[in-house]
ROTORPA-598156 format. One record per atom (N, C-alpha, C): x, z, y. Coordinates in pm, whole numbers, plus 50000, padded with zeros to 5 digits. Example, Ala and Ser with C-alpha at 12.3 -4.5 7.8 and 13.67 -1.06 7.14 Angstrom:
513195078049431;512305078049550;513205078049670;512855070849775;513675071449894;512905078750003;
END
This chain:
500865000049881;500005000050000;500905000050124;500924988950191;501684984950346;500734993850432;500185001050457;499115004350561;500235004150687;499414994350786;500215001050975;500375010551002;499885024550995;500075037651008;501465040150941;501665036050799;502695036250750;503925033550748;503835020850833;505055012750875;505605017350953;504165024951067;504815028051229;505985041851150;505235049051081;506225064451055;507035058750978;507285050050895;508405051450820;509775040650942;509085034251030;510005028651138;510085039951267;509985049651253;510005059751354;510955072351300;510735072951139;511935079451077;513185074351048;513315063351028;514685052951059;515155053751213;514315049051304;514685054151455;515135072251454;514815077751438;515345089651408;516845094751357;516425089951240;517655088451128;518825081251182;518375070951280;519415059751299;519985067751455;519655080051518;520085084351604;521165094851595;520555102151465;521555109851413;522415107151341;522075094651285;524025086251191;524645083451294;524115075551391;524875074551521;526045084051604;525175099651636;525855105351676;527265115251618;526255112851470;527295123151370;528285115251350;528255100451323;529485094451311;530625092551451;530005095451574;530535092551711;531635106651734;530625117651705;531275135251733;532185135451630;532225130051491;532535134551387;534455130651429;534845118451519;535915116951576;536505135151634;535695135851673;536075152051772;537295159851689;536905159751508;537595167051434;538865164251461;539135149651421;541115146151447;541475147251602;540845145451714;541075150251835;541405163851879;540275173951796;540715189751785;541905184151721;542435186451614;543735186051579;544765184051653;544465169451705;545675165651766;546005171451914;544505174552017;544925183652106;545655199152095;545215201851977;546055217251931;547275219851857;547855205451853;549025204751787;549765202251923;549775195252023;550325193252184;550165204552246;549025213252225;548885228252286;550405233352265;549975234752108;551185248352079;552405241552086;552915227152095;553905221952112;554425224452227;553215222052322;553585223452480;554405235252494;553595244152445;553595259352501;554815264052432;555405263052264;556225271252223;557615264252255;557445248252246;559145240752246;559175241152428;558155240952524;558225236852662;557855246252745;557595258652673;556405268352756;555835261652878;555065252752848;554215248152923;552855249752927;551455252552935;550345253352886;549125251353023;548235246252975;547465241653064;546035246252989;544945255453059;544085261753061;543145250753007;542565242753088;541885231453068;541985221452924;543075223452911;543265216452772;542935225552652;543595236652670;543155242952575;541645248552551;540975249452671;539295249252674;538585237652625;539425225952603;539035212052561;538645212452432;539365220752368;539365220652204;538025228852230;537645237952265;536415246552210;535015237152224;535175230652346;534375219452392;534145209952255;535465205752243;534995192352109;534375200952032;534875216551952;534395221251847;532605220851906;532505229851994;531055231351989;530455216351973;530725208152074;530135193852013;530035188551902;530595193851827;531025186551672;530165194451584;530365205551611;529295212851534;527545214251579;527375214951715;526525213451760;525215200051763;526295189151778;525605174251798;525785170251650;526505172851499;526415169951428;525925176551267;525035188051347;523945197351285;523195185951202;522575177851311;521325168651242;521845157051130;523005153251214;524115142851065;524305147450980;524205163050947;525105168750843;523605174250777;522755181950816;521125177550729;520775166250725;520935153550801;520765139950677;521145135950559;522185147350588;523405137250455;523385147450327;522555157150368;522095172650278;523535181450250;524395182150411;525655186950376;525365202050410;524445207450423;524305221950502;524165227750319;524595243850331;524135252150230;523105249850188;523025251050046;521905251749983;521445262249866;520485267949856;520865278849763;519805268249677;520325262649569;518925256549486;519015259949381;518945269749325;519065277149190;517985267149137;516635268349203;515215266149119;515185249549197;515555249049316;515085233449335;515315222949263;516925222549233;517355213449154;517365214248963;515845217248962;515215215848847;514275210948862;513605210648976;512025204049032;511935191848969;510735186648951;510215169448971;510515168849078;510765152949069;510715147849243;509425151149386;508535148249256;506885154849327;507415169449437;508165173649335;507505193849420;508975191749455;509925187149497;510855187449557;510685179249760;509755173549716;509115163949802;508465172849894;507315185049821;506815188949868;507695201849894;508755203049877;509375217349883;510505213450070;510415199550044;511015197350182;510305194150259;509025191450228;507965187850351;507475199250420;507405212450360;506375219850353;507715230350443;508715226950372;510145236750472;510815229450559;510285221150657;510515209950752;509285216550831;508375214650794;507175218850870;506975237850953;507345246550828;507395256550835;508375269150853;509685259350803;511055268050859;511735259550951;512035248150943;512885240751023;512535239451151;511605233951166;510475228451251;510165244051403;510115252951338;509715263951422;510725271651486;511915268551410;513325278351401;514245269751528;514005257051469;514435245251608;513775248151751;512425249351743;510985248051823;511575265951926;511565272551838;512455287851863;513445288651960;514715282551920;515805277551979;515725274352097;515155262052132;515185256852233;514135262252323;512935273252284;512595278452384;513105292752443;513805295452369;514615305752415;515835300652496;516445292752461;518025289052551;517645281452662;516465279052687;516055269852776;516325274552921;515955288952966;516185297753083;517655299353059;518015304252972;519845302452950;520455289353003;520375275452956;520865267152985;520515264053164;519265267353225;518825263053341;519175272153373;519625281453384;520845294153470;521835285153489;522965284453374;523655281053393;524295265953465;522975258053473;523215242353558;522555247153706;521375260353735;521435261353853;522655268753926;523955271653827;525025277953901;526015263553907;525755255753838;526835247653812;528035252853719;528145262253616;528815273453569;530085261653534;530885272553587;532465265553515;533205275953435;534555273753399;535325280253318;535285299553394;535235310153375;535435319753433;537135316953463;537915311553376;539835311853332;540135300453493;541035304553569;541685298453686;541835283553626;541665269553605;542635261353572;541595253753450;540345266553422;539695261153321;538565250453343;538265242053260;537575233253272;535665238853342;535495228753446;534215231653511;532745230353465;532635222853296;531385221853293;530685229553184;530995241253198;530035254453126;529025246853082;528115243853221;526895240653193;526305232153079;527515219753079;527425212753004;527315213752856;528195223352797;528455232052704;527385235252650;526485244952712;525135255752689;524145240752651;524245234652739;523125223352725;523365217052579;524835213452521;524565210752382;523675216052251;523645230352285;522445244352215;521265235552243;520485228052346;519285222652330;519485211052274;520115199552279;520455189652254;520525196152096;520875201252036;521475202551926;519465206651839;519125218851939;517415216151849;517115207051874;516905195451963;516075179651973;516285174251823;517895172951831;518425162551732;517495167451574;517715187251577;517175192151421;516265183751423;515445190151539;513615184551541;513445168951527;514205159451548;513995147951541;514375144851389;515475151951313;515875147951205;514795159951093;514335168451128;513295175851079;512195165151082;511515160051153;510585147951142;510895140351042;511925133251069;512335123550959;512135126750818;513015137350773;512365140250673;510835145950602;510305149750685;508815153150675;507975142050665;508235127350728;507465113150740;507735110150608;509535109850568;509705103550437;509305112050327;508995127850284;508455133750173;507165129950186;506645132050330;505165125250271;504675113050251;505525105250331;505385089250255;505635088850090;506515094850046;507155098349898;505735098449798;504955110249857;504275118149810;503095110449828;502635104649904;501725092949928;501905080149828;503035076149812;503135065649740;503365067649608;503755085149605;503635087949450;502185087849378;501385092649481;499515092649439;499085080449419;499605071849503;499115057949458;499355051149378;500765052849335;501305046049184;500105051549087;500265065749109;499725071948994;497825066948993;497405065949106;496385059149104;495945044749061;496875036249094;497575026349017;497465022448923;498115035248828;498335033048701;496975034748633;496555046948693;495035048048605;493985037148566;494115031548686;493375018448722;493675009748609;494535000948615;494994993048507;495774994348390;
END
């Protein structure tokens, strides 16, 4: 069954999906950049005693971005903990429904949570313009805090995604099975 309703969500969970491969593959650079800025840190500093505030605030910057903006890449790809003692025995059926139903009811609210709480947090900190408290340190705090919302959008958008595709799953599992009865 093609139904239009169907097409639109399962092309709205790809738009989704296709935002968060995007970004997880873009941040996911950040990792060898941390490296390589913290290998010039301590180079600077121990062979040159040289050190520069700003740079070294750079690295915390990529980390939070990396971890922050690539939350939603890393639940696409089902890289987050999992305790599945009992899941990964399921049918596909109640596995379907075990992520639809915890998309809807844990993910979904915990994201929804997030971002209404940091929301007065983050708009503090862009009505100060917040910069580094450290002399030398980099100026965009603000910017920083704002990844914490950015980071629930992305869950919530990649929380959708999977909730369109278990119940498309689960939809097209009834209909096979309806299907089958039939003929």
């Amino acid at each position: 069954m093609n139904h239009p309703a169907m097409t639109f969500l399962q092309r709205l969970a790809d738009l989704f999906e296709a935002v968060n491969e995007w970004l997880g593959r873009a941040v996911s650079w950040l990792s060898l950049l941390m490296v390589l800025v913290s290998v010039f840190v301590v180079v600077m500093r121990y062979a040159f005693d040289l050190g520069w505030i700003w740079l070294q605030e750079s690295v915390t910057y990529m980390h939070a971005a990396l971890f922050l903006v690539g939350a939603a890449y890393t639940l696409k790809h089902e890289g987050h903990v999992r305790v599945d003692i009992f899941y990964r025995g399921f049918r596909p059926e109640v596995k379907a429904w075990v992520d639809l139903l915890g998309s809807f009811f844990l993910l979904l609210p915990v994201c929804l949570f997030i971002f209404a709480v940091s929301w007065d947090y983050v708009a503090q900190s862009w009505s100060l313009l917040e910069g580094s408290r450290e002399a030398g340190g980099l100026d965009g705090v603000y910017l920083l805090k704002s990844l914490i919302l950015v980071m629930a959008g992305l869950l919530v958008l990649q929380g959708l995604a999977i909730a369109i595709r278990k119940m498309l799953d689960l939809m097209n599992t009834r209909n096979s099975e309806g299907g089958q009865a039939e003929g």
